[in-house]
C-alpha positions in Angstrom: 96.3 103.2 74.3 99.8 102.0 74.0 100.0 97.9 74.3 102.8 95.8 75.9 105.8 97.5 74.8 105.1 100.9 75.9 107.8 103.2 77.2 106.5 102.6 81.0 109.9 104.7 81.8 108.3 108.0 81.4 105.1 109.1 83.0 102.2 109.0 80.4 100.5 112.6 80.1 97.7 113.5 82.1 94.4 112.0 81.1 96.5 109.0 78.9 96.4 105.5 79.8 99.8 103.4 79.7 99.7 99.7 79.6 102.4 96.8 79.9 102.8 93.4 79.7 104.0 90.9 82.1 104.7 87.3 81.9 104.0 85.3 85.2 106.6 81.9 84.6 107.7 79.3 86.7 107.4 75.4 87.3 104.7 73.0 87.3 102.0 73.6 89.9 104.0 76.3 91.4 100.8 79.1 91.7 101.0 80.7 88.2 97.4 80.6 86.9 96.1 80.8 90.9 98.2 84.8 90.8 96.5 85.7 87.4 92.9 84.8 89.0 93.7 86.9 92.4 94.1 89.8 90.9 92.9 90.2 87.1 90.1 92.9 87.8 88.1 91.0 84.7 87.3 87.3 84.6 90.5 86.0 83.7 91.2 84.1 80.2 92.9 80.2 81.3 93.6 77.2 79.4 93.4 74.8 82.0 92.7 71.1 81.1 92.4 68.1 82.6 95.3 66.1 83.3 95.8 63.1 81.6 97.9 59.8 81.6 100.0 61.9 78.7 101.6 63.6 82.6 102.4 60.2 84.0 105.6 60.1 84.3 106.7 63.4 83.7 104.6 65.7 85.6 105.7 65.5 89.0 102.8 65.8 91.7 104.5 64.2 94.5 104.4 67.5 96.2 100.9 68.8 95.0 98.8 65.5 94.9 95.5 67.2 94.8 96.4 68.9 91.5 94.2 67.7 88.5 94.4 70.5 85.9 97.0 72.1 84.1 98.0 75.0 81.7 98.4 73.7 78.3 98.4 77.5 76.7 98.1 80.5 78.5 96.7 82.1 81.2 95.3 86.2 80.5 94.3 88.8 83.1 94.3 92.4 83.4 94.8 94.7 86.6 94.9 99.0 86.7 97.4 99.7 89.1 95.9 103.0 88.9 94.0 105.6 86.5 97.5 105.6 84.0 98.9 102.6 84.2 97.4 99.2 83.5 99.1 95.4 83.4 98.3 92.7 80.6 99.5 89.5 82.3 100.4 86.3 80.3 100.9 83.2 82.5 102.9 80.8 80.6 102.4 76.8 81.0 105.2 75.0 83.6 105.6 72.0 82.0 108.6 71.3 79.6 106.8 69.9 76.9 104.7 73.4 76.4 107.8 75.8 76.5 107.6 76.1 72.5 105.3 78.5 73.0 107.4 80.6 75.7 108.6 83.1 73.0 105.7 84.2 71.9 104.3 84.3 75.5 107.4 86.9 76.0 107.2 89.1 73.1 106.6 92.4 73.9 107.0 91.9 77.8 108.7 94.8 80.1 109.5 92.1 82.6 108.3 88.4 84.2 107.3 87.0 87.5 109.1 83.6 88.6 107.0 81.6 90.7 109.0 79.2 92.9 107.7 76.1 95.6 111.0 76.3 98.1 109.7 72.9 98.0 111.0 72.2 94.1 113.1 75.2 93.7 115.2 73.2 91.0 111.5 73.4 88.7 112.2 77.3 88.1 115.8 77.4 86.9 114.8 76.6 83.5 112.4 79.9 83.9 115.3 81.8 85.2 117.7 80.6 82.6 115.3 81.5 79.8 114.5 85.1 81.2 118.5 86.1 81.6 119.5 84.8 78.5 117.3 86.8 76.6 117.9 89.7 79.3 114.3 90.2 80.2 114.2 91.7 83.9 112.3 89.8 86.4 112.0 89.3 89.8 111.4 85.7 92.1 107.7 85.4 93.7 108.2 83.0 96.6 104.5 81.4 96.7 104.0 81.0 100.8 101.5 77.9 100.3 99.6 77.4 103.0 100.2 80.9 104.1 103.7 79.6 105.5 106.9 80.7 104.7 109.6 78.0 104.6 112.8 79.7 104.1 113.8 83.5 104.0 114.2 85.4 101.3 117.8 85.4 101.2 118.2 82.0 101.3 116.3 81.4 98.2 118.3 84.0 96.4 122.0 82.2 97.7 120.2 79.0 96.4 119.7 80.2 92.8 122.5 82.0 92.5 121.2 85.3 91.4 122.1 88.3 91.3 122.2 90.9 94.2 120.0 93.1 92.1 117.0 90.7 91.1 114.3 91.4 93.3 112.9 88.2 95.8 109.8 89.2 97.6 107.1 86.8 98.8 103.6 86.9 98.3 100.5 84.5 98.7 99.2 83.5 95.0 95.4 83.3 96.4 95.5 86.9 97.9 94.9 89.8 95.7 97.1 92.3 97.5 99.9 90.8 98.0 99.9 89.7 94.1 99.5 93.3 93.3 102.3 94.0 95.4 104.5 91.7 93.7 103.5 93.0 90.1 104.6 96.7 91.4 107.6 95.4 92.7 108.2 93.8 89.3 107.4 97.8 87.7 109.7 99.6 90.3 112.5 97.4 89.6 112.1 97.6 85.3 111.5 101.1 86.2 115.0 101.5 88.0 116.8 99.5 85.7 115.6 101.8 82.5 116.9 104.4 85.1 120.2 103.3 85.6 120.7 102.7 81.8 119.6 106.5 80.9 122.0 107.7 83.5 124.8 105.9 82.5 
């Protein structure tokens, strides 16, 4: 079986299993670890801790007050999206002081996930930043919280100023399909874009 930097371009051979690796990024709090647990078909690998007074401060839970863990490493799932093709995904810690470990968290990835609150879109720039300078496709997850969606799609895309081609769906980070959805989205689009650079 092939691991995270497989060739997800061409169609594995009948009867061969093909498997890719994703990074799920964004902010603090924004839904990361919550997407990995929907829909990781094993019991997903976290890192979560207890928050401490080392947060106070810096961490800001004005918005998600109830929140008493955090990802200090990683988060690990796996999900088949069929019989040939099958996801590792890596959930990477939001806050700044844990982003040392973002390039090994990448290495090896087809593409990446970016969570955003339309509450604190500002806390997944740095995510976007990161993935375009190092030319990593990805896509923007608006996490509905609450099952409510606050603004439309293309206003959040305006708002971050990206471009026309980056993919913004939404999804709800507690419900398995619609986090599946987003992770095929995520495949179509690095599929397209390997596409596009054959052909040219």
């Amino acid at each position: 079986m092939d691991f995270a930097g497989s060739d997800v371009s061409q169609r594995p051979v009948a009867g061969r299993v093909t498997s890719a690796k994703i990074v799920i990024a964004g902010g603090f709090g924004v839904g990361k670890t919550t997407l990995v647990g929907s829909v990781s078909e094993i019991t997903p690998l976290t890192t979560e801790a207890i928050m401490t007074s080392a947060g106070v401060g810096v961490d800001d839970t004005r918005q998600i007050p109830n929140k008493t863990t955090t990802t200090v490493a990683m988060d690990f799932g796996r999900i088949s999206i069929d019989r040939d093709l099958i996801l590792y995904l890596f959930g990477t810690p939001g806050q700044t002081r844990f982003w040392f470990m973002w390039d090994e968290l990448v290495r090896g990835a087809i593409g990446a996930v970016v969570m955003v609150d339309t509450r604190r879109l500002a806390d997944c720039f740095a995510a976007i930043d990161f993935f375009e300078h190092r030319k990593l496709p990805y896509l923007i997850a608006i996490n509905c919280f609450d099952g409510m969606q606050y603004h439309q799609a293309q206003d959040v895309r305006d708002a971050l100023a990206i471009a026309g081609d980056v993919p913004v769906v939404t999804c709800d980070a507690r419900n398995r399909e619609s986090t599946k959805q987003v992770l095929i989205s995520l495949v179509e689009y690095v599929l397209s874009m390997r596409r596009q650079r054959v052909g040219a």
